[in-house]
Every structure is written in C-alpha cells, then in structure tokens.
N, C-alpha and C positions, 0 to 999 in steps of 0.2 A: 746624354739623356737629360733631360728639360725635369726639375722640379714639377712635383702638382703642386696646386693652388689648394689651400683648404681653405674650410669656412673661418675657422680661426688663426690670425695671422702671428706667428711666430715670430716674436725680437730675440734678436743675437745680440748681446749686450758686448760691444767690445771696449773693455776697460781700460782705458789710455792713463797711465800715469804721468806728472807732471812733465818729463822730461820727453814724451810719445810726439810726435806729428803722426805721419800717415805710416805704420807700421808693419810688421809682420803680424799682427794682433789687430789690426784692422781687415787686413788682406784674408787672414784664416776667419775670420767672422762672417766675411763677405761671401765665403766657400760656402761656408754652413748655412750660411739665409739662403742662397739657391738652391741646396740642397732637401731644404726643407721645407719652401716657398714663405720664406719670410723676408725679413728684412734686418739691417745693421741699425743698432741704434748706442750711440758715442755715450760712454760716461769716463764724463774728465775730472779727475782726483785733483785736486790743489796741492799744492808745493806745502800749503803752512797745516795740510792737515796731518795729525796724529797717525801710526801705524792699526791705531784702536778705531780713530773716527774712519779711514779711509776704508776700512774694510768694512764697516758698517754700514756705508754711503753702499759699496757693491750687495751686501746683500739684503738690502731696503730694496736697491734698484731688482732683485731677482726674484723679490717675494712681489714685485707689481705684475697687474694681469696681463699676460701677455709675453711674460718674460720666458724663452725658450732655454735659453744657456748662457752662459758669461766664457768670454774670451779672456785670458788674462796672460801677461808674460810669463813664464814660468823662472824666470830668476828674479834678482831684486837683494839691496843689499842695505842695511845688512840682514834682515828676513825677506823674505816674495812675500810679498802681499797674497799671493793667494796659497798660502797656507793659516793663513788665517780666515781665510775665506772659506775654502771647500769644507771644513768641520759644517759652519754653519748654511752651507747651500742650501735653498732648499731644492736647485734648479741645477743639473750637470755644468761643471768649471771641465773648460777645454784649457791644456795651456798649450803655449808655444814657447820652445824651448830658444835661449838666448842665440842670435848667431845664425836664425834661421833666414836663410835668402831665399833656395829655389820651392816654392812652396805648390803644392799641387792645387793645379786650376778644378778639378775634381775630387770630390772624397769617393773612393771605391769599396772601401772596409773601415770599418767601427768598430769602438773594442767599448762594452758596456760591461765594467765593473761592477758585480752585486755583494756586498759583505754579510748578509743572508737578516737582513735587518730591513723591515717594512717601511723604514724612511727610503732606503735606498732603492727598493721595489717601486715605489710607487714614485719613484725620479727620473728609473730608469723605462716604466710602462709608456709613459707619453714619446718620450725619447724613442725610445727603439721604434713604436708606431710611425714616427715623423721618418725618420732613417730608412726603413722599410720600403716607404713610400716613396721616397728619391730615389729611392735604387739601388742602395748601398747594402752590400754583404752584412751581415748584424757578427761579430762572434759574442760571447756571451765570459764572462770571466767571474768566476764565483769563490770568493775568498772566504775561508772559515778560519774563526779562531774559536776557542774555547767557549764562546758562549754562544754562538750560530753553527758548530759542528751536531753532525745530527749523531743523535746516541743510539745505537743497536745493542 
C-alpha cells in the first residue's frame, strides 16, 4: 500500500550521531516518511557537542514546522541521547534498537503510548491521523500512574 499525500508534508527527523553514516536510523526514518507521505530530513550531531547541547539541537529541530517524529538510536554510551530527548519531545521519538539489521520495508502496526497527560494526547492525535492513513493497524497503550489513574 502506497502512502497518501497530504497537504501538509511530514519530516522524519533522522538523528545521526557523530559516529552514523547511512544507518539503521536512517533506513527506519525512511520507513516512516512513506508511510506517512513525508520525507527524511538528516540532523547531524558533532563529536565536540555536550550530551546537554546535542539533545537540545534534536529538540529545537522537532519543535520546527513540519517536524513529524525523530528517529533516534536507541542506545548510546554512556547515556542514549534520547533519553534526554523524549522527556522533552514535543513530537513522537521512534528508536531503533542497537544491532538492528533485517528492518521491515513496511510498518504494519503502531503502538501509540498515552500516559493520560494532554501533552501526550495531543502528540499522539496527529500521529495516529498520519498512521491511520498509511494503512497501519493503530493499537493504543495507556499507561497510568498515580496522578492520570482515574478515581471512582
């Protein structure tokens, strides 16, 4: 199934750190732009930047208009860069877990995490629309703690 086009075009932000070429984190970016009829657009981290500057560089680049989701490694030593990232998203971080080769040419199922918090509502409304729309199964995963359980 063929992505639709919308009027507004979608960037996959795939976040190359210094040591990246052409990656497993470009290739799942690349997934997610067809699937959502957008496109891949590169942000490359420098070597001599801070763990504090580099994450702030990703979500500068995810608060610009356009910005659909960030792709990020999901390891990184000695912290992953995107765990300092995804607190501040304001745009879904996908990662890819270290090690990953055979990577599917299609996404078939989404898993949209909600922690029952209006930031996350309103991150994951656009998202699930674009997802929907490619063709992809939606499931929905709603996490409660103590202050988003609902009281009866």
């Amino acid at each position: 199934m063929t992505a639709m086009k919308t009027a507004d075009p979608a960037e996959v932000l795939a976040v190359l750190e210094h040591r990246d070429a052409v990656t497993s984190v470009e290739r799942m970016a690349a997934v997610i732009a067809r699937l959502v009829g957008g496109e891949v657009r590169q942000v490359r981290l420098s070597a001599d930047l801070s763990p504090q500057q580099a994450a702030g560089q990703v979500v500068r680049a995810l608060r610009e208009p356009g910005a659909f989701a960030g792709v990020l490694a999901g390891d990184g030593i000695p912290q992953p860069l995107w765990r300092r990232v995804a607190p501040q998203s304001p745009k879904p971080v996908v990662l890819v877990p270290a090690g990953t080769r055979n990577q599917p040419s299609r996404i078939r199922r989404v898993l949209l995490p909600l922690d029952g918090t209006a930031r996350s509502a309103a991150a994951v409304a656009a998202t699930a629309e674009r997802f929907a729309r490619g063709g992809a199964e939606l499931v929905v995963l709603h996490v409660f703690d103590a202050e988003t359980a609902c009281r009866t």
